[in-house]
Each structure stands twice: as structure tokens, then as C-alpha cells.
C-alpha positions as CSV (number, residue, x, y, z in Angstrom):
1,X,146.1,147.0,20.9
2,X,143.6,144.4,20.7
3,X,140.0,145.2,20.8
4,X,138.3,142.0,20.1
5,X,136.6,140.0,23.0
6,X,136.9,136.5,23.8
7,X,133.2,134.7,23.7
8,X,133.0,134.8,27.7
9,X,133.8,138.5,28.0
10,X,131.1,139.0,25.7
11,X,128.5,136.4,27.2
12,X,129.6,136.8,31.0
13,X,127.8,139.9,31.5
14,X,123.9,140.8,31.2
15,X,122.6,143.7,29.2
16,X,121.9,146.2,31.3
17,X,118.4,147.6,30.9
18,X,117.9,151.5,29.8
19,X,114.3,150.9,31.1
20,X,113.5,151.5,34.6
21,X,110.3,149.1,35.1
22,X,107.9,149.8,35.7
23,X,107.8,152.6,33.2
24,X,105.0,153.7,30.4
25,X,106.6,152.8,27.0
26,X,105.2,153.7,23.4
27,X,105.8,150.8,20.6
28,X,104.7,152.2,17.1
29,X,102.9,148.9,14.7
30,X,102.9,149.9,11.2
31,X,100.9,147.8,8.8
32,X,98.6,147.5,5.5
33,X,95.4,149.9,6.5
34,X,93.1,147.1,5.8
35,X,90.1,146.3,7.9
36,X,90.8,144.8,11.1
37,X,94.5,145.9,11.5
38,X,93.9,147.8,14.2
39,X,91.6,145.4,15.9
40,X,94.4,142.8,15.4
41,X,97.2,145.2,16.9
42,X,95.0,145.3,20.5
43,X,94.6,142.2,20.5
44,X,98.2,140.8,20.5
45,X,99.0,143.7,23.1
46,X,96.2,142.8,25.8
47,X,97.5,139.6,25.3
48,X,100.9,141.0,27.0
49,X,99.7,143.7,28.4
50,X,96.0,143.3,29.7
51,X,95.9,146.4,31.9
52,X,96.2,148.0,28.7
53,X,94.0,150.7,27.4
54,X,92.8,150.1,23.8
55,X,91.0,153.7,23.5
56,X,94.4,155.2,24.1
57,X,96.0,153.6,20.8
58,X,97.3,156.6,18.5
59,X,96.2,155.7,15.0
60,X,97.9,157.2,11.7
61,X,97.5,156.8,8.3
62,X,100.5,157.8,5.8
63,X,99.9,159.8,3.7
64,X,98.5,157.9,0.6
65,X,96.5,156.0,3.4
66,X,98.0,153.0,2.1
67,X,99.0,152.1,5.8
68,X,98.2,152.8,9.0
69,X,100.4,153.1,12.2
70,X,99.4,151.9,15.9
71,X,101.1,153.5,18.7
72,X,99.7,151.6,22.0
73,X,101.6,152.7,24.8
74,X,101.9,150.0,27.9
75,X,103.5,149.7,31.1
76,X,105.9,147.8,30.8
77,X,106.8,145.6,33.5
78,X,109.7,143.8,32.5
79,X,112.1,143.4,29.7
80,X,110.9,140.1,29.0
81,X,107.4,141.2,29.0
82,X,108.3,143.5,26.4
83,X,110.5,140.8,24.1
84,X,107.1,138.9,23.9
85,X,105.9,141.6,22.8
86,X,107.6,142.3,20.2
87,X,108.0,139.2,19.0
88,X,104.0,138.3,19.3
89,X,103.8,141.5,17.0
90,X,106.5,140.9,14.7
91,X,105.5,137.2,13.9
92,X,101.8,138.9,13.0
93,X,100.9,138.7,9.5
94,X,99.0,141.8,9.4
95,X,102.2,143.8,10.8
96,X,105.0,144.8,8.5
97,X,107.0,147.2,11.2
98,X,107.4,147.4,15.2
99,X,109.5,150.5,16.2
């Protein structure tokens, strides 16, 4: 039996989505807790999300308050919305995790 997929079975069909859009959807930032982080975190997100709330972010800090996590929930409109997203977030210097 052979299980392995030629390039165009595996290129020919899109990824189907798990996400009904629009839908709310929570993304988790984890980072340094230095000054500004959080600050930093909003921004990127209005930036891709501008009917975003920022006094709704969830803020965190771990235990030895070394870091601090961001949960900012949007609504999402689109998968590609939320790719930018992600990578807008994941490129940021302050940012060390996106869940």
C-alpha cells in the first residue's frame, strides 16, 4: 500500500478553514514584561484588526513576573487577515511567543 502523495495531490487542494469567519478568536502574545510590551502588542493588532478593543486585552504575568502574556481577542474576518497577523506579531522584537 502506498501512502505517499504525488506533489499535485498534495498542492491541488486548499486547506479547508476550521474557522467560520466572521468569528471572535483569542491569540495569546507572550513576551519580556518590560515597559511598553503591552502597548506594542495593541498596536500591531489595531493595525490588523482596528475595530479592535484594546481595554479588552487579558494581561498575565508568570509567575516570577519575568514575562507577561497578552491575550487580545479580534474578529477575525478572514484567514489571511489572521496570517498577517501573526506574522506582524511574530516578526516583533518585543514578542517571543504567539499561541
Amino acid at each position: 500500500m502506498n501512502t505517499l502523495k504525488s506533489a499535485s495531490q498534495l498542492t491541488s487542494k486548499p486547506e479547508a478553514s476550521l474557522i467560520e469567519y466572521p468569528s471572535d478568536f483569542p491569540i495569546k502574545i507572550m513576551g519580556r514584561n518590560a515597559d511598553g510590551f503591552a502597548d506594542a502588542v495593541i498596536a500591531v493588532v489595531l493595525q490588523h484588526a482596528p475595530d479592535f478593543n484594546p481595554a479588552s486585552v487579558e494581561l498575565r504575568p508568570s509567575s516570577g513576573r519575568n514575562y507577561l502574556s497578552c491575550t487580545c481577542t479580534i474578529r477575525a474576518t478572514s484567514r489571511a487577515q489572521l496570517d498577517a497577523l501573526y506574522r506582524a506579531l511574530t516578526s516583533h522584537p518585543m514578542v517571543a511567543v504567539v499561541l
